[in-house]
N, C-alpha and C positions, 0 to 999 in steps of 0.2 A: 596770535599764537606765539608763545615764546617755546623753544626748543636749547634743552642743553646735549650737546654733542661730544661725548669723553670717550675714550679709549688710552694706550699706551701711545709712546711716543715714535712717530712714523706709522700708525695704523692706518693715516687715509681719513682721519680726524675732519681735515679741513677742506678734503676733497668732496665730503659728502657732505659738509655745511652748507660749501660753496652750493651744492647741487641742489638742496633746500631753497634755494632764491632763484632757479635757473630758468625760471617764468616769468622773473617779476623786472619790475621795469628799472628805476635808479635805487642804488641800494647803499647806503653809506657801511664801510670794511671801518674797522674800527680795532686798527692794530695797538697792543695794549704793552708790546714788549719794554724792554729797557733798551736806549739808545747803546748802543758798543760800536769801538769799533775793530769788531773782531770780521774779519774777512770769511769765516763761515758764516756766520749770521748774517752777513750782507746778502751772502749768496742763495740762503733760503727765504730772507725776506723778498729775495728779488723776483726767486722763484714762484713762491706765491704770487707777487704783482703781477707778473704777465700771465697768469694764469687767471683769473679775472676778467671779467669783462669791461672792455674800456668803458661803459657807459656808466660804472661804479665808482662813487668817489670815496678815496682813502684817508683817514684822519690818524694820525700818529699820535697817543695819548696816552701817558699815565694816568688823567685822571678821569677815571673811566665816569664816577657818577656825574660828571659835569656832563660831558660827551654825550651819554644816554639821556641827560635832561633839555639836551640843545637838538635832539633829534627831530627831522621832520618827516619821516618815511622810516621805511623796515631798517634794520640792521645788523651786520655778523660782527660781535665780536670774537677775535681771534689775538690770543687766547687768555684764560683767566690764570692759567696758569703762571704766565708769562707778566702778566698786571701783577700779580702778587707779589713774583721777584721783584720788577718795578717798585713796588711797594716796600719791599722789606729792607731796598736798598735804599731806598728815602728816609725810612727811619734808622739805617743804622744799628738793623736788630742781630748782625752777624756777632760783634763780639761786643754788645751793650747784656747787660740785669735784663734780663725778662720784665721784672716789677717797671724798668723804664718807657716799655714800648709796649707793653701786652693791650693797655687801655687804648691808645690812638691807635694800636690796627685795629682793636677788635671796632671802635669807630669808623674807621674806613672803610671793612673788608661789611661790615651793617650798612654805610651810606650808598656803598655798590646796590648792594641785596636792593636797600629802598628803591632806586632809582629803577633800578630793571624791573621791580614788581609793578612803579606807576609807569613804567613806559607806555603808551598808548599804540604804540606801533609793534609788527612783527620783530620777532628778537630771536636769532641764533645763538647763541656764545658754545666756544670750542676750549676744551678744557683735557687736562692733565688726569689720569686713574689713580689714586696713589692706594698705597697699601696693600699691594699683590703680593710683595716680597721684603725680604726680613728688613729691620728696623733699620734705617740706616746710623752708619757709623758714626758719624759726625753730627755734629751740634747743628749746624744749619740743613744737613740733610732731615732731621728730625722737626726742625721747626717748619720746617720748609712745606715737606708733609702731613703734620697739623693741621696746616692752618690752610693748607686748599684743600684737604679733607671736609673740613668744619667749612669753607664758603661750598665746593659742590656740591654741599647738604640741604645748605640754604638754598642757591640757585634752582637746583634740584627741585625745591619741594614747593618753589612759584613759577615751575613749568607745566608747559600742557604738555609738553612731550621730550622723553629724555631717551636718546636712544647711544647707546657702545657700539664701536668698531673695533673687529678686529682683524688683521690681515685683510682689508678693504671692504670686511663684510657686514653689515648693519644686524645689531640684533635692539628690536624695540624695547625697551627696561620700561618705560612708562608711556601713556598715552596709544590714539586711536591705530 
């Protein structure tokens, strides 16, 4: 069963992923963000960790299709949104030509898609909603949104189950 889990940001996203696994026995977390060290982001990554069950192990990774290939059991990624920055901060797509990076993401953001279609095991990923609200201003607010548009599409349409949160409330979009 793979399930994509999206809503806006702070809806409770990862609280109801979490709660998708809350039966199952070791479960590999498969945090996808960018390394910072910004002292809010410690303290929400950290908050997520203890929030977990200790019997879960946590793997810190940008490079999500490796990750997903090296699995032995179920796994949440959290989040895709966060892989993408990850992602767009490796190639340098903030103030490079489009024409110079458009080909290696769009390779990338496809070797993802691969990897989680053959995954053989159960598969969460927790993901960013875009496009609720007007376009944004900025060059990288617009690419930014692009381009996890276009993978939660993908993701999206190799799930058995894809369900939105909002203010903590599950509404199923797709599947049983």
């Amino acid at each position: 069963m793979k399930t994509l889990v999206t809503g806006g940001v702070r809806s409770g996203k990862s609280s109801v992923a979490e709660g998708l696994f809350a039966d199952a026995g070791p479960v590999t977390y498969l945090a996808t963000g960018p390394h910072s060290d910004d002292a809010d982001w410690a303290e929400r990554v950290a908050a997520h960790r203890n929030r977990r069950p200790r019997h879960w192990t946590t793997i810190e990774t940008s490079d999500l299709p490796t990750a997903l290939a090296r699995l032995a059991g179920p796994a949440l990624v959290d989040c895709l949104g966060t892989w993408l920055t990850a992602t767009l901060d490796d190639l340098e797509v903030w103030e490079t030509p489009q024409l110079a990076w458009e080909s290696a993401l769009s390779h990338r953001l496809q070797a993802a898609v691969d990897a989680w279609t053959s995954c053989p095991y159960d598969l969460v990923a927790v993901t960013n909603e875009v496009g609720w609200g007007v376009v944004p201003e900025h060059r990288s607010g617009r690419i930014f949104a692009d381009w996890l548009g276009r993978l939660n599409q993908q993701i999206a349409a190799a799930c058995d189950s894809v369900l939105l949160v909002v203010a903590g409330q599950v509404l199923t979009v797709k599947g049983p």
